[in-house]
N, C-alpha and C positions, 0 to 999 in steps of 0.2 A: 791577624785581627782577633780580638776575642770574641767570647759570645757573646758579652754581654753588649758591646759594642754593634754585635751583627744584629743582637735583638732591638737594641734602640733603632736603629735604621730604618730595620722592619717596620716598627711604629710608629717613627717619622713616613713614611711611604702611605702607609694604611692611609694614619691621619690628614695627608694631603688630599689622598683619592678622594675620602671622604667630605673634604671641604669644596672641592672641584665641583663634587653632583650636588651636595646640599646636605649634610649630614643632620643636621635640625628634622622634630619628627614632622610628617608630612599632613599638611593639611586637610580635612575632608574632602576638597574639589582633586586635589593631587591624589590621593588615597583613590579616588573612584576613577581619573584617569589612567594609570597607573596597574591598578587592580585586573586579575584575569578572571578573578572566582565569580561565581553566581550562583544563584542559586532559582529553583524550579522547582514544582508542585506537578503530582502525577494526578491521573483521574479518581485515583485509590484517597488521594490526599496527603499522600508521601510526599514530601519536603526532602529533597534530592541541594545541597550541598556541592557544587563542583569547581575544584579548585582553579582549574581551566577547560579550553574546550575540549572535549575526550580523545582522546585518539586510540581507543583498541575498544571500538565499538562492536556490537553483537546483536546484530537484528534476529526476529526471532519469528518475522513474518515475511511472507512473499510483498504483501504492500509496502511495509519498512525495505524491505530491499531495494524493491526498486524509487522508493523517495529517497533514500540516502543514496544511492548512487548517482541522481540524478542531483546532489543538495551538494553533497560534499565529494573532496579526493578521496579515493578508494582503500590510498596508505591508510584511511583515517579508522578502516573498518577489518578487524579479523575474522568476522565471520560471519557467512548467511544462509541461509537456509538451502536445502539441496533443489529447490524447486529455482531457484534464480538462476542459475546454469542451463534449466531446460527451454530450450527456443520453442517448445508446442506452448508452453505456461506463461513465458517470461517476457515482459517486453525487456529487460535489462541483462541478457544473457550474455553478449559479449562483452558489457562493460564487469560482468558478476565476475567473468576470466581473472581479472586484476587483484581477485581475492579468493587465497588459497584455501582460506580458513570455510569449514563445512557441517551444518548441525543438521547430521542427518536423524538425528534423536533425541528432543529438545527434553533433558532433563539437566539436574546441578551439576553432577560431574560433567557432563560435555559442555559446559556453560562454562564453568570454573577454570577447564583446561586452557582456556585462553585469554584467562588472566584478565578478563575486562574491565575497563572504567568506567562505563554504563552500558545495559544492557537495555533496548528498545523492543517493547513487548504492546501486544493489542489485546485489549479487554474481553476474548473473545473464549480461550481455553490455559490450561498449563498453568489456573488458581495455585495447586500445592504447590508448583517448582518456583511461583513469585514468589508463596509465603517463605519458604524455605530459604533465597535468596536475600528477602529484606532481612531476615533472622540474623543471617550470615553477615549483613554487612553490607551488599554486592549492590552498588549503584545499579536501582533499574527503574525505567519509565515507562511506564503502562499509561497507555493512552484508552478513551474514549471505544468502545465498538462502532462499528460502521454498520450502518443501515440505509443512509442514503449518501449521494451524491455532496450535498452540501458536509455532511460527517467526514468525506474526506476532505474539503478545504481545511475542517478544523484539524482534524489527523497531522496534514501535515505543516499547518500554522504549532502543534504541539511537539513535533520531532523537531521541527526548526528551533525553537526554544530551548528543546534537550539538548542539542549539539552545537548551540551558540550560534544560531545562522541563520535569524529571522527575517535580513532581509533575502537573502535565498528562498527559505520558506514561501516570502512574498510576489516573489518572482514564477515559480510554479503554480500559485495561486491565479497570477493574473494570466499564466499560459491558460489552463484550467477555464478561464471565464472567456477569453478571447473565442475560445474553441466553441464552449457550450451556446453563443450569442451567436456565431455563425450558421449553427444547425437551427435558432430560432427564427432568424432572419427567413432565411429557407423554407420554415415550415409553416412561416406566415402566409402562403400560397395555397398549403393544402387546407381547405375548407374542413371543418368538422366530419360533414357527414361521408367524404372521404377519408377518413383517417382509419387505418389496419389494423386488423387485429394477429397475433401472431403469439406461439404458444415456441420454447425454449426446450428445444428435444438435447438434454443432457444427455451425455455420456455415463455419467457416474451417475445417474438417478434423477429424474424429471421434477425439479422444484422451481423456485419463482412467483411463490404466490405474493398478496396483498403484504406490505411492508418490509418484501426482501431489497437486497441492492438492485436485483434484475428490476425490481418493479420501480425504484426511484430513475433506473437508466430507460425503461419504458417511456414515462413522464416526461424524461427532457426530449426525448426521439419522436416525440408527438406520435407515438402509435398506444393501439389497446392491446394492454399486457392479459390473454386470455383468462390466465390460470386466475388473479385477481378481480378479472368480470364476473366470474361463477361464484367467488368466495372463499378460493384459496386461501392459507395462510401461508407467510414465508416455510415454514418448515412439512408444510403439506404433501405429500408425494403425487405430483400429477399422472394418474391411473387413465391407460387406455379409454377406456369410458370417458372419463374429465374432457379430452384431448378431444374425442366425438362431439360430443356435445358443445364444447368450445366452437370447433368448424371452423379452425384460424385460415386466415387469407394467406397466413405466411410461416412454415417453418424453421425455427432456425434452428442448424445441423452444426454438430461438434465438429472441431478438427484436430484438437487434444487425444492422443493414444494413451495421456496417462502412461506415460513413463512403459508404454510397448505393451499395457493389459488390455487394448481395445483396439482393433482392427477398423477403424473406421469409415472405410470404404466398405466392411462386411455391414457394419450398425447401418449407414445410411440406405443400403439397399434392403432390408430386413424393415426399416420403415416405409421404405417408400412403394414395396413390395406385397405389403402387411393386406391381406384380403379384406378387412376389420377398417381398415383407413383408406379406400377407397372412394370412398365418397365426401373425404375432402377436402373444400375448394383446393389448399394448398397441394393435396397431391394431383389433385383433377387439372390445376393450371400448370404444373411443375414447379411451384416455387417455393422449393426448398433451398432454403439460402444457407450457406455456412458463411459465420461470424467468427473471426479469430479467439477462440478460449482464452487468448492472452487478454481481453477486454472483458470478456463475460464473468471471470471469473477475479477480475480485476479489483484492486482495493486502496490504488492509488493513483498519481493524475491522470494515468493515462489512461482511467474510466472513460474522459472526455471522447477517446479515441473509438470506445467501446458505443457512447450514444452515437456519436456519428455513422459508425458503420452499422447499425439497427436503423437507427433513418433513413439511409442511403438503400438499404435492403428495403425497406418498405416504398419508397419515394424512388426509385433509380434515376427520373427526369430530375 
């Protein structure tokens, strides 16, 4: 047979295939069924372009990690943060196992190295490595900073939309409200003038004032967030002193070693030991309560997790 004959064939076959599905150009209602690409706006106001839904994503926070693990398949993600592995930090550490990929160093080359098709970042640090990224090219979505509890419905009402998965999104959202309604239920028993005050003895440095996340997870816990009663701000270092004069009904005790730099069996006795804190109520009553760090220092749904067990420490009936 010749070529010429073998090439007519070929474009008899094409031309068939083509009349089979519809080879006429396609309508705008067909064009939008049909269609995989979308396109998203980040908090910066970057107009993100994505031709479908990503699949070698690169979270660049402990809260993105654990929303995407808990939104999407794991295939879907090369790399997250080294703190999602740690079960003292992570509420998502066994599902973190399913992804090898690790940014123990969040700058462009460790970004770059894994080749990503968007990169999901929070508004909070790592300015020069975004600018540097959008420069490059490099699909990324920076979200909103979190300050309170309702910041992360939106958080991850806005990861949902980076990675095509809004009703997912919607679904963590409504976990999220189910949860925070049940601890309100609950707290509709305790009367005002019993409601606790309780100050947040950190590991890594005594913060928690007026407008941090601790203070919006205070609020829904129906307790008084101390450092905030005096005047705290979020970034205020709560000083011995502070901590006296506070006189919280309730301490709550780390259980984060921080990746093995804090002994916290020695920290908890060193407070509760302290000749200076004596005289209060929470050490006079013994109620020094430890709170999972995987919640206190939490930035994703499973803050909800984080109010309940503050209420439940303050309220145990």
């Amino acid at each position: 047979m010749s070529k010429d004959r073998v090439a007519l064939i070929a474009i008899g076959m094409i031309l068939t295939l083509l009349s089979a599905v519809g080879c006429g150009a396609p309508t705008a209602g067909q064009a939008q069924n049909t269609s995989t690409s979308y396109t998203v706006t980040d908090s910066k106001g970057h107009v993100l372009n994505l031709p479908q839904k990503p699949k070698r994503i690169v979270s660049l926070t402990l809260g993105t990690d654990e929303i995407l693990l808990d939104m999407i398949s794991a295939d879907r993600i090369v790399a997250l943060t080294k703190f999602a592995h740690d079960p003292g930090i992570s509420n998502v550490a066994e599902k973190a196992g399913k992804v090898s990929g690790r940014i123990d160093e969040v700058n462009v080359e460790t970004i770059l190295n894994f080749h990503p098709d968007l990169v999901i970042a929070a508004d909070v640090m790592y300015q020069d490595v975004y600018r540097m990224l959008w420069d490059m090219g490099v699909p990324i979505y920076v979200y909103n900073n979190i300050q309170g509890v309702e910041d992360i419905r939106k958080g991850i009402e806005s990861v949902g939309q980076a990675v095509g998965e809004p009703v997912a999104a919607e679904q963590l959202m409504k976990k999220m409200d189910k949860t925070l309604q049940e601890v309100q239920e609950h707290l509709r028993e305790i009367p005002e003038t019993k409601r606790q005050t309780v100050v947040w003895v950190s590991a890594m440095g005594m913060r928690g004032g007026k407008g941090s996340l601790f203070d919006s997870m205070c609020q829904h816990a129906g307790v008084i967030n101390g450092a905030a009663a005096i005047g705290l701000g979020k970034s205020d270092v709560l000083s011995k002193e502070n901590i006296i004069k506070i006189n919280p009904d309730i301490l709550l005790m780390p259980t984060w070693s921080y990746q093995g730099k804090v002994d916290i069996g020695q920290f908890r006795s060193e407070v509760e030991e302290d000749p200076a804190l004596q005289t209060l109520k929470a050490i006079r009553n013994r109620r020094l309560v430890a709170v999972s760090d995987q919640y206190l220092y939490c930035s994703s749904h499973y803050i909800v997790d984080g109010v309940k067990a503050i209420a439940r420490a303050a309220y145990p009936k």
